[in-house]
DRENGU-845090 format. One record per residue: residue number from 0; x, y, z of N, C-alpha, C in turn; chain. Coordinates in steps of 0.02 Angstrom, whole numbers. Each point is the difference from the previous one (the first is absolute). Example, Ala and Ser with C-alpha at 12.3 -4.5 7.8 and 13.67 -1.06 7.14 Angstrom:
// residues 2
+-----+--------+--------+--------+--------+--------+--------+--------+--------+--------+-----+
: seq :   n_px :   n_py :   n_pz :  ca_px :  ca_py :  ca_pz :   c_px :   c_py :   c_pz : mol :
+-----+--------+--------+--------+--------+--------+--------+--------+--------+--------+-----+
:   0 :    660 :   -284 :    390 :    -45 :     59 :      0 :     45 :     60 :      0 :   A :
:   1 :    -18 :     53 :    -36 :     42 :     59 :      3 :    -39 :     55 :     37 :   A :
+-----+--------+--------+--------+--------+--------+--------+--------+--------+--------+-----+
//
This chain:
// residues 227
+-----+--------+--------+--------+--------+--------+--------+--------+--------+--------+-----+
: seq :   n_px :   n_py :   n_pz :  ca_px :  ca_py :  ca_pz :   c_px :   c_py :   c_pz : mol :
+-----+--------+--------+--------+--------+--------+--------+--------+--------+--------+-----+
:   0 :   2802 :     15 :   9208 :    -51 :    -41 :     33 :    -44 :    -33 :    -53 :   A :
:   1 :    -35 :    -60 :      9 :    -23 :    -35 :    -43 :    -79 :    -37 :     40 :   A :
:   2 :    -45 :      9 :    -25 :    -68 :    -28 :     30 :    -23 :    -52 :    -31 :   A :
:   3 :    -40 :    -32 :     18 :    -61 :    -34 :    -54 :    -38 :      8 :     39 :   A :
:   4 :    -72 :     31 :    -52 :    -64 :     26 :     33 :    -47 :    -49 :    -37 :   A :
:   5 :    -29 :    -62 :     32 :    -71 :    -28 :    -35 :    -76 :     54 :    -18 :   A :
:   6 :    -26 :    -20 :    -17 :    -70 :     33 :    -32 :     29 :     58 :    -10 :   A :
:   7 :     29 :      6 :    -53 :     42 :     77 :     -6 :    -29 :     18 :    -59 :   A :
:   8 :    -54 :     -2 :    -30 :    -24 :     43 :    -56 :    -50 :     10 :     -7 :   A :
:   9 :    -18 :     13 :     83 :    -57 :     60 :     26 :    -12 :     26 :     73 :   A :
:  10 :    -46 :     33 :     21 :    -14 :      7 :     55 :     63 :     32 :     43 :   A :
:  11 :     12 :    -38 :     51 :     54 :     31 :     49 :     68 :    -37 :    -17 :   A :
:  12 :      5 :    -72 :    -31 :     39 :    -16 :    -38 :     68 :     34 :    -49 :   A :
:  13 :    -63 :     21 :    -56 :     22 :     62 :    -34 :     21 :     53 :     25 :   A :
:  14 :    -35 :     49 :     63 :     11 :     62 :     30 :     90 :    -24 :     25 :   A :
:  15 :     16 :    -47 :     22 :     52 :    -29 :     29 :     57 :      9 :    -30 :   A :
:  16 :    -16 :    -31 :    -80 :     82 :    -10 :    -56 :    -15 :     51 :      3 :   A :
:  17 :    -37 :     52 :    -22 :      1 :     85 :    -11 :     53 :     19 :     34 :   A :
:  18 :    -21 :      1 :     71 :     34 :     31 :     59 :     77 :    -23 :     -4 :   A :
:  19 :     23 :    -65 :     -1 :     51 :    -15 :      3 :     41 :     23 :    -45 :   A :
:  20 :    -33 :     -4 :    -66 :     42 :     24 :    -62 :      9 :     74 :     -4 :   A :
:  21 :    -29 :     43 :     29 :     17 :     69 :     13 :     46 :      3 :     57 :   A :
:  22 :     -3 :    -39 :     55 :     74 :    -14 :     42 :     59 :    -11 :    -47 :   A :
:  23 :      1 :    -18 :    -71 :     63 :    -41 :     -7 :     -7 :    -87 :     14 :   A :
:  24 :    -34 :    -28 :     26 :     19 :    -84 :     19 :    -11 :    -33 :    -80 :   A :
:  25 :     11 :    -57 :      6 :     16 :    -39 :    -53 :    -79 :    -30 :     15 :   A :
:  26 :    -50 :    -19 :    -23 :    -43 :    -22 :     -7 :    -30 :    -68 :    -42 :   A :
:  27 :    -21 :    -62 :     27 :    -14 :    -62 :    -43 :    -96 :     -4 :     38 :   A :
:  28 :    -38 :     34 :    -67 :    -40 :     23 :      8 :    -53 :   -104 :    -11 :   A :
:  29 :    -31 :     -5 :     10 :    -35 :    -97 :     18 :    -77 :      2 :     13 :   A :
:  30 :    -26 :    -12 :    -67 :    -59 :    -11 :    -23 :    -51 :    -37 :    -14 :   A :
:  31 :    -46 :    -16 :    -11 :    -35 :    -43 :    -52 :     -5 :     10 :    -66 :   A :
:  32 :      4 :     80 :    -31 :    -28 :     38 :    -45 :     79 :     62 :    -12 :   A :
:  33 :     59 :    -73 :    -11 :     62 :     57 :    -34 :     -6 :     48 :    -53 :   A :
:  34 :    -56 :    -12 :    -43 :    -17 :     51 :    -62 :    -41 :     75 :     24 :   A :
:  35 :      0 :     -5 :     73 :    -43 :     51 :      5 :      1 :     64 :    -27 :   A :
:  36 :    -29 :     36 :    -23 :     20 :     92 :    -14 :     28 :     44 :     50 :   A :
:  37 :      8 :    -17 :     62 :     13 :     26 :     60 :     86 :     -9 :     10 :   A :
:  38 :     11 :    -60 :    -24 :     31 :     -4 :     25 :     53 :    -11 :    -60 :   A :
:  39 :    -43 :     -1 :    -72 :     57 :     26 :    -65 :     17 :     67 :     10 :   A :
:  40 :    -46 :     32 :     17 :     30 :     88 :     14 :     47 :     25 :     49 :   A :
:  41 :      9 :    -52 :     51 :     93 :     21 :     42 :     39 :    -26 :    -38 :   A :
:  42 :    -23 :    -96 :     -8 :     54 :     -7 :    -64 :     42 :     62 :    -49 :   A :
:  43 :    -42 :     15 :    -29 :     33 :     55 :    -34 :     29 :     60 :     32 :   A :
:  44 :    -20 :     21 :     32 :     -6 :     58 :     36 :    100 :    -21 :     76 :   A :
:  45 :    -29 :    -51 :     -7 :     78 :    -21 :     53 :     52 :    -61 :    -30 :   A :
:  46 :    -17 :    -25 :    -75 :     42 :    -65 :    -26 :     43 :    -43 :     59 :   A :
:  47 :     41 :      2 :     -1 :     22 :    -74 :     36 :      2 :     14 :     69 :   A :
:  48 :    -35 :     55 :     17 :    -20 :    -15 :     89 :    -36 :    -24 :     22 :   A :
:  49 :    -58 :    -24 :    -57 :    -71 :    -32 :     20 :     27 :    -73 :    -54 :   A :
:  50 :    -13 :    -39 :     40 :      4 :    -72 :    -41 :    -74 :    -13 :     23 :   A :
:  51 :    -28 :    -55 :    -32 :    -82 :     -6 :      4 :     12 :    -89 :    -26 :   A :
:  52 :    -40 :    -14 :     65 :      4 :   -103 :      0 :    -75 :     24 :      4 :   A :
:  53 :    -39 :    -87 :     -4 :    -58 :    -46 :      0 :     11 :    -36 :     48 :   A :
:  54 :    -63 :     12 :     47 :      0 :    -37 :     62 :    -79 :     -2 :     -3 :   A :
:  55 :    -19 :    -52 :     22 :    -70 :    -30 :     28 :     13 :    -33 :     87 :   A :
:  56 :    -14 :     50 :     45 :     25 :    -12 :     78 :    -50 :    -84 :      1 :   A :
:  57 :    -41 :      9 :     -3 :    -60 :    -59 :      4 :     37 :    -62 :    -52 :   A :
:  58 :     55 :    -22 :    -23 :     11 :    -40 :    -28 :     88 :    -19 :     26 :   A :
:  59 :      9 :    -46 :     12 :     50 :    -15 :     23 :     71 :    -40 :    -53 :   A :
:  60 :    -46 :    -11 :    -38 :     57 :     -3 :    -46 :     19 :     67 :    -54 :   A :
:  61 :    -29 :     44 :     -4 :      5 :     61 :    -21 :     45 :     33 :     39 :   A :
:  62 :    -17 :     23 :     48 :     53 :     12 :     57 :     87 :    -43 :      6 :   A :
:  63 :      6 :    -38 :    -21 :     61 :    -36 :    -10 :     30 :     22 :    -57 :   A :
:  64 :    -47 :    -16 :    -68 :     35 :     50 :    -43 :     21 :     62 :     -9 :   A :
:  65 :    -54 :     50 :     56 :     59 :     83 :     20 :     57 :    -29 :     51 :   A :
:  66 :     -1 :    -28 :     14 :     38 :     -7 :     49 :     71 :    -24 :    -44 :   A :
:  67 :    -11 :    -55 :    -65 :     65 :     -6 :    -45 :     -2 :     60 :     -6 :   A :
:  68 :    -25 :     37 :    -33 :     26 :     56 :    -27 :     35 :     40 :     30 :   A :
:  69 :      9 :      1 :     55 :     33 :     63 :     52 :     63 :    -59 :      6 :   A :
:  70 :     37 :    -48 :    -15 :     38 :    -55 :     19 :     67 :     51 :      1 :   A :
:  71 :     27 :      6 :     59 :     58 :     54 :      0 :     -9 :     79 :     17 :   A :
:  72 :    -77 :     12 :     -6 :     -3 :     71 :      7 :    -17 :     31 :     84 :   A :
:  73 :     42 :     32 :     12 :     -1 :     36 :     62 :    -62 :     28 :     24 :   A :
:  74 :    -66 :     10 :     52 :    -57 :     20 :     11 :     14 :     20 :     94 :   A :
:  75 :    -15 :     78 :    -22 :     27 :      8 :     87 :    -59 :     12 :     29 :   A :
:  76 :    -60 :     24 :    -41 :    -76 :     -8 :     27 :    -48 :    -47 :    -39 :   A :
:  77 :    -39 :    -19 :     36 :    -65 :    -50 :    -44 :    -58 :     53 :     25 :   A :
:  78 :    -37 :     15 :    -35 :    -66 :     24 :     14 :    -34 :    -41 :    -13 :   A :
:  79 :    -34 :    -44 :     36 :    -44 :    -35 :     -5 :    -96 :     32 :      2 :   A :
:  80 :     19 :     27 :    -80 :    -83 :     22 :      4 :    -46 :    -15 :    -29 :   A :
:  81 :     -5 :    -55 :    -35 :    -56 :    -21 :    -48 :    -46 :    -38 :     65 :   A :
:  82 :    -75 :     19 :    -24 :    -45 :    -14 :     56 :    -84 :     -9 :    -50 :   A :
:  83 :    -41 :     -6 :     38 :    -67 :    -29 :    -29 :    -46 :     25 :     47 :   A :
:  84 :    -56 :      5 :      1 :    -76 :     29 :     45 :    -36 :    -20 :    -46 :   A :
:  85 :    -47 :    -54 :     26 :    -46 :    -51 :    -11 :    -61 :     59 :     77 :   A :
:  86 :    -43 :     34 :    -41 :    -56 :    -10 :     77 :    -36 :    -35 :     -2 :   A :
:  87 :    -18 :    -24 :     67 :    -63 :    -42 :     40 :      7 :    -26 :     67 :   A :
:  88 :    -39 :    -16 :      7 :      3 :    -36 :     83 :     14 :    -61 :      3 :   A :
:  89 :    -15 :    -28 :     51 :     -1 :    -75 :     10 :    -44 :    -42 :    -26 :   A :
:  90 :    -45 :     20 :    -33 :    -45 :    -29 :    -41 :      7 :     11 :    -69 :   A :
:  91 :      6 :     70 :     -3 :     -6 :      0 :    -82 :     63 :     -5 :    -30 :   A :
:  92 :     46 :    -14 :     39 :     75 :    -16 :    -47 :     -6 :    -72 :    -19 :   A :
:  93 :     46 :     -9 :    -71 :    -20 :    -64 :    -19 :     97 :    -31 :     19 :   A :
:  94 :    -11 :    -76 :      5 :     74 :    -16 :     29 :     43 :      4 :    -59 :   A :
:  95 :    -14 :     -2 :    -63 :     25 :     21 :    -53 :     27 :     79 :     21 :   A :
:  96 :    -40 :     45 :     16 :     25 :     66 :     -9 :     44 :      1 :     43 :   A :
:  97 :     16 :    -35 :     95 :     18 :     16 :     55 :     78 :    -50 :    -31 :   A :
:  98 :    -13 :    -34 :    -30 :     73 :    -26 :     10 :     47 :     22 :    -63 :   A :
:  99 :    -51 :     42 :    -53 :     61 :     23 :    -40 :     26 :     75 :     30 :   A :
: 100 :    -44 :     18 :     37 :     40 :     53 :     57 :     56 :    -10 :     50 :   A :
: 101 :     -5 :    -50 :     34 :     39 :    -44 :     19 :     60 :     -7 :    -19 :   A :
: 102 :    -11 :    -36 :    -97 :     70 :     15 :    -16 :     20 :     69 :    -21 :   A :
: 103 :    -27 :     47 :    -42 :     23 :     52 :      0 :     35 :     33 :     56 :   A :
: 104 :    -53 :     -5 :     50 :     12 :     66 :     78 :     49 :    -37 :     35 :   A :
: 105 :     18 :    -62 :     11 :     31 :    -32 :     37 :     58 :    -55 :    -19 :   A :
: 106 :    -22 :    -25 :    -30 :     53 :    -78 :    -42 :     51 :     62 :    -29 :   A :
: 107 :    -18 :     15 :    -50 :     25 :     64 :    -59 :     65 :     27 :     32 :   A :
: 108 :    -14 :     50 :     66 :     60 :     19 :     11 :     58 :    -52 :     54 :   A :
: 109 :    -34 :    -37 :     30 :     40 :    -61 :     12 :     46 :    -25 :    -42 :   A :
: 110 :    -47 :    -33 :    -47 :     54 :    -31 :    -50 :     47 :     55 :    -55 :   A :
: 111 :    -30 :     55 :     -8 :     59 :     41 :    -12 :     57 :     31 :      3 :   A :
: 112 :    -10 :     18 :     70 :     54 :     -2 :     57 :     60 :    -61 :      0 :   A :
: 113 :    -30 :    -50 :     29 :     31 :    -64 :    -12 :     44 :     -8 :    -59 :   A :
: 114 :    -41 :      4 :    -48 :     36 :     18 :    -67 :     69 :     26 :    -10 :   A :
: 115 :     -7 :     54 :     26 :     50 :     45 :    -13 :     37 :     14 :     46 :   A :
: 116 :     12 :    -39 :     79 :     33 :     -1 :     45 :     71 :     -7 :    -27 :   A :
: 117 :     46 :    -19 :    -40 :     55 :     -5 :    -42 :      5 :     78 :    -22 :   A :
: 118 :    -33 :     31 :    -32 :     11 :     65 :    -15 :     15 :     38 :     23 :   A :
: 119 :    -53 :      2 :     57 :    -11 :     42 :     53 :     88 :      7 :     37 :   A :
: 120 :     14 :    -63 :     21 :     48 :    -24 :     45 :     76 :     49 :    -30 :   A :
: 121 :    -17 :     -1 :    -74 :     91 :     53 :    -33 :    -18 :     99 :     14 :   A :
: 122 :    -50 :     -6 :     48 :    -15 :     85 :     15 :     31 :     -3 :     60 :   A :
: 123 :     33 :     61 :      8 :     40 :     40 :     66 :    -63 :    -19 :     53 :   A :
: 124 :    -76 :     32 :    -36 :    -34 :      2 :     48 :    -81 :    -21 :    -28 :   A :
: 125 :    -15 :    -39 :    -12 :    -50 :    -26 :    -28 :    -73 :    -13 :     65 :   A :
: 126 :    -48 :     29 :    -45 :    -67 :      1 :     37 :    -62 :     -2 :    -49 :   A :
: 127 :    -43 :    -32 :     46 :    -82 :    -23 :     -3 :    -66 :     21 :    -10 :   A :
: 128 :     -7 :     32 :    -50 :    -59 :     38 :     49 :    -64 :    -36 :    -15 :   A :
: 129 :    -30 :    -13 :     21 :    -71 :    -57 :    -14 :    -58 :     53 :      5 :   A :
: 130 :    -29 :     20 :    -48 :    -71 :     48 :    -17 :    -58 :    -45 :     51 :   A :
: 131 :    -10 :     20 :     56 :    -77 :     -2 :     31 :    -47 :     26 :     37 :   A :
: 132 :    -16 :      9 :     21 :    -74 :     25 :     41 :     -6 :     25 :     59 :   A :
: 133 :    -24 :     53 :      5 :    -28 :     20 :     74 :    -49 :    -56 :      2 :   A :
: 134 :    -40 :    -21 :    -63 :    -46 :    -51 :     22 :     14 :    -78 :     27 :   A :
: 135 :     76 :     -1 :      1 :     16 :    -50 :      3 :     11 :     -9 :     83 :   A :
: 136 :     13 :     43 :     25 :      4 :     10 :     80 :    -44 :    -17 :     42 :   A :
: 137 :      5 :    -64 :     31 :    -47 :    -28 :     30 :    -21 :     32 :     81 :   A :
: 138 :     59 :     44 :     38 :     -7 :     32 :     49 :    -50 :     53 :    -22 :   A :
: 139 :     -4 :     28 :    -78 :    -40 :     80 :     17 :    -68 :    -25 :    -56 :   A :
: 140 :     -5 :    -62 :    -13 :    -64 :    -49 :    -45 :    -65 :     45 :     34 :   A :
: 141 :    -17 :     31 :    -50 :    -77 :     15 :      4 :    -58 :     -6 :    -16 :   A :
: 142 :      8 :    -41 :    -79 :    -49 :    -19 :    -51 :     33 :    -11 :    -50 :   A :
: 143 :    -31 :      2 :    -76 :     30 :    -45 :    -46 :    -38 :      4 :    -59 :   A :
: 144 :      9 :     35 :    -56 :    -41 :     -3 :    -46 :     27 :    -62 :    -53 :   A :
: 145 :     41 :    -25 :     11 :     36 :    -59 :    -51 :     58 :    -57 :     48 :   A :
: 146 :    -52 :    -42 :     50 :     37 :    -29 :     34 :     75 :    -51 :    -30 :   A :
: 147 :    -28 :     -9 :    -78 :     61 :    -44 :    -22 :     69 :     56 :      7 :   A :
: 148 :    -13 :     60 :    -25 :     57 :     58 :     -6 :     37 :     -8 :     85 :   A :
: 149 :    -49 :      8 :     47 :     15 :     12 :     98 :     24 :    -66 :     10 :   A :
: 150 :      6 :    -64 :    -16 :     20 :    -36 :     20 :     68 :    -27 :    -39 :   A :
: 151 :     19 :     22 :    -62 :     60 :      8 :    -39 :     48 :     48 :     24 :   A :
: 152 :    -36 :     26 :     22 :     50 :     79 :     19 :     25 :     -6 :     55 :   A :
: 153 :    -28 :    -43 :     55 :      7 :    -26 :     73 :     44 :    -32 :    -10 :   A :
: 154 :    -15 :    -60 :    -19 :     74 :    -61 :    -32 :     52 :     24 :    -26 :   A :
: 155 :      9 :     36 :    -42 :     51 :     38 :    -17 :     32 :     20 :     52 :   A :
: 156 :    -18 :     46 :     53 :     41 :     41 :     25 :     20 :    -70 :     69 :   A :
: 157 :    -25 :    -58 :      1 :     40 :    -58 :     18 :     53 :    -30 :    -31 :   A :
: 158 :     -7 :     -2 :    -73 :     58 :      4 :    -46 :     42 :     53 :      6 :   A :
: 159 :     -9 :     49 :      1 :     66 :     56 :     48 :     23 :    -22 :     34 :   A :
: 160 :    -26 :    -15 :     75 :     35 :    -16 :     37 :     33 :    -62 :    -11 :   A :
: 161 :    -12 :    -39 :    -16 :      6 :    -75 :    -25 :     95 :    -11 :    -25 :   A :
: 162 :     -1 :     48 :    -66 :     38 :     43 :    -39 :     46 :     22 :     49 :   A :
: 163 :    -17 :     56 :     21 :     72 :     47 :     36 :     37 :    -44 :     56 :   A :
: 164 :    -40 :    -39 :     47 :     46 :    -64 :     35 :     39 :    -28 :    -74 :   A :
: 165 :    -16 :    -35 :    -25 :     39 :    -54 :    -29 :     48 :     36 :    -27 :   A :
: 166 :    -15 :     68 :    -50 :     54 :     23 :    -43 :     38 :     57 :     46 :   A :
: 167 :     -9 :    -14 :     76 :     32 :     68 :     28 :     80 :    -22 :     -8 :   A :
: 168 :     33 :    -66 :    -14 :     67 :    -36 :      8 :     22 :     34 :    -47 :   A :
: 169 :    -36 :     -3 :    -73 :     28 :     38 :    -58 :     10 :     72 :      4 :   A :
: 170 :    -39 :     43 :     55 :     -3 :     85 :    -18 :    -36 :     25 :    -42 :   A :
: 171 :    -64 :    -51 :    -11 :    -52 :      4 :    -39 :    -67 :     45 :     41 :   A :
: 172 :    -13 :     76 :     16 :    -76 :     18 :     21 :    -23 :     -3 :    -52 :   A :
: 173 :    -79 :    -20 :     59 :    -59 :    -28 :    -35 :    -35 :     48 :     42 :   A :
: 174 :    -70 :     36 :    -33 :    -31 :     42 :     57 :    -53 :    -28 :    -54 :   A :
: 175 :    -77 :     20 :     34 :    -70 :     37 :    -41 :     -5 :     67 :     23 :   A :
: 176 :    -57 :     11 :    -58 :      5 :     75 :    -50 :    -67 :     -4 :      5 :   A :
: 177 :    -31 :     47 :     71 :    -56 :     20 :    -52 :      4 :     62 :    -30 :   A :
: 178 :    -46 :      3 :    -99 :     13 :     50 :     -9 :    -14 :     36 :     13 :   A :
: 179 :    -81 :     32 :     30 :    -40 :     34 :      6 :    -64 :    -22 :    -39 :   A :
: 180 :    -54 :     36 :      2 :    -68 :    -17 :    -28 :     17 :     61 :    -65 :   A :
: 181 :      7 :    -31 :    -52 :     41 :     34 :    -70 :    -64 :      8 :    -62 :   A :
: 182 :     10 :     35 :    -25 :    -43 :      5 :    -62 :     35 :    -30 :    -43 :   A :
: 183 :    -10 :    -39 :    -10 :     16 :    -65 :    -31 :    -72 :    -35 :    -47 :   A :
: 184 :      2 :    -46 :    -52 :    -80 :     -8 :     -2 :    -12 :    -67 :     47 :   A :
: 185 :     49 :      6 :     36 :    -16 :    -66 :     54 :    -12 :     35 :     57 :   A :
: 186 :     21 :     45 :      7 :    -26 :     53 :     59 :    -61 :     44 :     11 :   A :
: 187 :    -12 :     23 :    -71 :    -54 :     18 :    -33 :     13 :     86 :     30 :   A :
: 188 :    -39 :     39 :    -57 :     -8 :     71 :    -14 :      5 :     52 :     77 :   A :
: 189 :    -14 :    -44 :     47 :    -17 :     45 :     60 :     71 :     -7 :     62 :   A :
: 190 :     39 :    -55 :    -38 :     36 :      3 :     55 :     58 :     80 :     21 :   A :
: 191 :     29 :     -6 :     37 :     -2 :     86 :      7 :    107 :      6 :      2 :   A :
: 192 :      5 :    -84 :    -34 :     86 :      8 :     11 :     33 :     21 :    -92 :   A :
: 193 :     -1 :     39 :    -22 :     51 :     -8 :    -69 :     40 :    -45 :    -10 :   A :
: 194 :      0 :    -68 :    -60 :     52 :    -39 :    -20 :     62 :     54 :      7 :   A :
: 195 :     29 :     43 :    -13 :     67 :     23 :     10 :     19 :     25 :     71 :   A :
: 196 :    -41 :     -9 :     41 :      2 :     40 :     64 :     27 :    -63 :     34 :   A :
: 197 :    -33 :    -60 :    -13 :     11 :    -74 :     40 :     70 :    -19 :    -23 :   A :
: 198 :     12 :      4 :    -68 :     48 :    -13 :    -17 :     70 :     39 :     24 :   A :
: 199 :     -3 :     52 :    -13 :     54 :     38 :     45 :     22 :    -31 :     58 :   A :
: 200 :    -70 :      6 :     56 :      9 :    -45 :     75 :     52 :    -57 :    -13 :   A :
: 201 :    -45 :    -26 :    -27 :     37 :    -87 :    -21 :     70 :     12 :    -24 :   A :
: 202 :     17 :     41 :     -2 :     70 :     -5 :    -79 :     45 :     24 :     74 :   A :
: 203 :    -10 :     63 :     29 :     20 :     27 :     69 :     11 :    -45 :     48 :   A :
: 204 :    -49 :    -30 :     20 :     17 :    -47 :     59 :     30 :    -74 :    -22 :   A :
: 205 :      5 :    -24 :    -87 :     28 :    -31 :      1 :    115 :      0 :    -12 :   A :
: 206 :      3 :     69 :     -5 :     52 :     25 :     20 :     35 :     13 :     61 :   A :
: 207 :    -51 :     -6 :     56 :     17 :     -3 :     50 :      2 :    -46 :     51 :   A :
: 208 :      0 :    -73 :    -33 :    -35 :    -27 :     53 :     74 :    -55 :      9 :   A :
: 209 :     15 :    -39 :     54 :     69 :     -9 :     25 :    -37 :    -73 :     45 :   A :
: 210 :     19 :    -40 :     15 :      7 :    -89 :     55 :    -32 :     26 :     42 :   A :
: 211 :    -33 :     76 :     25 :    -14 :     13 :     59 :    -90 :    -22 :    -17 :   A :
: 212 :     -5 :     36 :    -50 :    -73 :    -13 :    -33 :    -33 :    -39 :    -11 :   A :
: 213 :     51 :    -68 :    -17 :    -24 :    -76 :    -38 :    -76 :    -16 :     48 :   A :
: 214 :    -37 :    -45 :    -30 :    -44 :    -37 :     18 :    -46 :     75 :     36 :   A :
: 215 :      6 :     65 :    -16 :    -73 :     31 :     18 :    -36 :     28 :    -49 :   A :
: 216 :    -76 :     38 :     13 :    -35 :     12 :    -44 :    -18 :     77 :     -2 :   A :
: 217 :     19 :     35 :    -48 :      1 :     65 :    -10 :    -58 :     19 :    -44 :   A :
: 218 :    -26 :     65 :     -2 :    -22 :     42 :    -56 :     42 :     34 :    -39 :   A :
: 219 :    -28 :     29 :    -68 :     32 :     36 :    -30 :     48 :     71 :     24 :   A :
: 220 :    -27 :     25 :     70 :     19 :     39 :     17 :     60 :    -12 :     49 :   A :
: 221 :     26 :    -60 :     15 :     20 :    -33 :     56 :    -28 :     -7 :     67 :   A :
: 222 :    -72 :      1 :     15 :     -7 :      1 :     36 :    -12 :    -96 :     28 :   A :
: 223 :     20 :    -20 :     59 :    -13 :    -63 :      8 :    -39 :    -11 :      7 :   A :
: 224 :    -52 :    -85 :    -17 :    -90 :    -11 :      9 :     24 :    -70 :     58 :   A :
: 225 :    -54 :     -3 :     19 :     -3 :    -70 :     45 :    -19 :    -48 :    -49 :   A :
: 226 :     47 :    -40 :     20 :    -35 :    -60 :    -40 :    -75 :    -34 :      7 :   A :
+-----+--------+--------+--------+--------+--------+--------+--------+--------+--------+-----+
//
């Protein structure tokens, strides 16, 4: 098995190639920051199971160039997890901050996906997983400490669905992922989920998941959210 995990050299990202690479999968770990220490230490620690690209999700011609790079290479999962949290409200966010969330939280795994629909397409069984939000759930919306993050995360999981219609012809699932509220430093010190605990979930249910699943929205645990 073979992945590519974005924002993979930290956070739940990172917890992710961990997980997979102790499965055994083949891992194409997709960054901003390929030099990281995090992620020289599986290097070593796993040599040619971890390959490590440069990706900037927020840039679209960056994204084309991982996308040469994989030219021929087989990808039977995308983890789509590189993400951003900008807080403020409707006032104090600046449109600078809300639309480079935008592209991160939203454009990013679109056009990644897209990207690599060719790849995807030479897997027995190739799938999606798009990193977003309980906050993104507009049925269970309660408040909002970083409306640019709640309204990226929403769109997104319209890009799921968006996604699993079009690529259901290919045998392409597409689901969202929330991970949980993670100690992460984007999650911050109190959240009460372990990066390896989410990741497991994620690694689990993305082994299991089959055409029946496409276009819905899960937690780490599998449990289903309303959109």
């Amino acid at each position: 098995m073979t992945a590519v995990v974005t924002g993979s050299n930290r956070g739940i990202g990172l917890a992710i190639v961990k997980e997979l690479l102790k499965r055994g999968w083949s891992v194409i770990a997709a960054t901003r920051k390929p030099q990281a220490e995090s992620l020289k230490e599986l290097k070593e620690r796993y040599g040619e199971q971890l390959r490590i690209e440069r990706i900037d999700v927020s840039d679209p011609r960056s994204i084309e160039e991982f996308s040469r790079s994989l030219k021929g290479q087989v990808v039977d999962v995308l983890f789509n997890n590189a993400g951003v949290l900008v807080k403020g409200d409707i006032f104090d966010t600046s449109y600078e901050d809300f639309l480079y969330t935008l592209k991160v939280n939203t454009l990013g795994p679109w056009y990644v996906a897209r990207s690599l629909v060719d790849n995807l397409k030479k897997s027995k069984n190739p799938r999606i997983l798009n990193t977003s939000s309980i906050m993104g759930s507009i049925t269970t919306y309660s408040g909002t400490h970083s409306v640019s993050y709640t309204v990226s995360k929403a769109a997104l999981n319209m890009v799921t669905k968006v996604m699993a219609s079009q690529l259901r012809s290919y045998g392409i699932v597409v689901v969202s992922i929330h991970p949980g509220w993670v100690r992460t430093d984007m999650g911050g010190s109190a959240a009460p989920v372990l990066p390896e605990e989410s990741a497991k979930g994620i690694a689990d249910l993305s082994e299991k998941l089959t055409m029946s699943h496409t276009g819905r929205f899960f937690d780490y645990t599998g449990k289903e959210i309303a959109w």
